[in-house]
N, C-alpha and C positions, 0 to 999 in steps of 0.2 A: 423481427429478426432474432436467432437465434445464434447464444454464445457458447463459446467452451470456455468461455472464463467466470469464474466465480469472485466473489469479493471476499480477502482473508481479513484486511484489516481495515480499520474506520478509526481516525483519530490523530493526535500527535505526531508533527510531522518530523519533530526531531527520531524520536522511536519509531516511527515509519519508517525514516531514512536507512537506520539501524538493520531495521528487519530486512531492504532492500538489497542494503549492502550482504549480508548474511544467505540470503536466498542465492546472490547471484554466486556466491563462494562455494553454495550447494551446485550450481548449474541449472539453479531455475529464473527464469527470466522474466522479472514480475512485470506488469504494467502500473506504473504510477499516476493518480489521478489527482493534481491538484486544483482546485476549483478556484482558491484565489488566488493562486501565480497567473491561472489564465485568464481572468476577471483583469488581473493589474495589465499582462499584457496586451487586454484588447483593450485599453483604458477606462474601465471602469472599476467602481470601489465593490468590494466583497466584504459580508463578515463572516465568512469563511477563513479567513489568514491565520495560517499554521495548522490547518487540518489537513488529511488527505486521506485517500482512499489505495491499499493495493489489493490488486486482483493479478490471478494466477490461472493458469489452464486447468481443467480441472482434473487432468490423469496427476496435478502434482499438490494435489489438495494436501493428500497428509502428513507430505512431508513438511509443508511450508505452514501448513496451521500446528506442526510440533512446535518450528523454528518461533511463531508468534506465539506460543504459550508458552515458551522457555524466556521470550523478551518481556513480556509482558507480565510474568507472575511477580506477586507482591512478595516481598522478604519478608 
């Protein structure tokens, strides 16, 4: 099966959240993928806790991998 969505970020889910928040303020509307929220909610354990994954369509690739390398650069 075939996606139009790509993966921007891979990691920390508190600066994931960040970046979410930030994209949707653009008007991009990310899909968030957390592995061990849904692990907990189907009752089993993960060691995934506090990673996650967001992906984006991918007509809105450049704007949203700006927004994740404006979050993410080191000072």
């Amino acid at each position: 099966m075939e996606s139009n969505y790509i993966k921007i970020y891979s990691g920390n889910a508190i600066i994931g959240k960040r970046i979410e928040l930030e994209l949707l303020e653009l008007g991009i509307s990310p899909i968030c993928k957390d592995e061990g929220e849904s692990a907990r909610l189907a009752g089993f354990a993960s060691s995934m806790l506090g990673n996650i994954e967001l992906h984006v369509n991918q007509d809105e690739k450049e704007k949203a991998l700006a927004v994740v390398a404006k979050l993410t650069a080191k000072p």
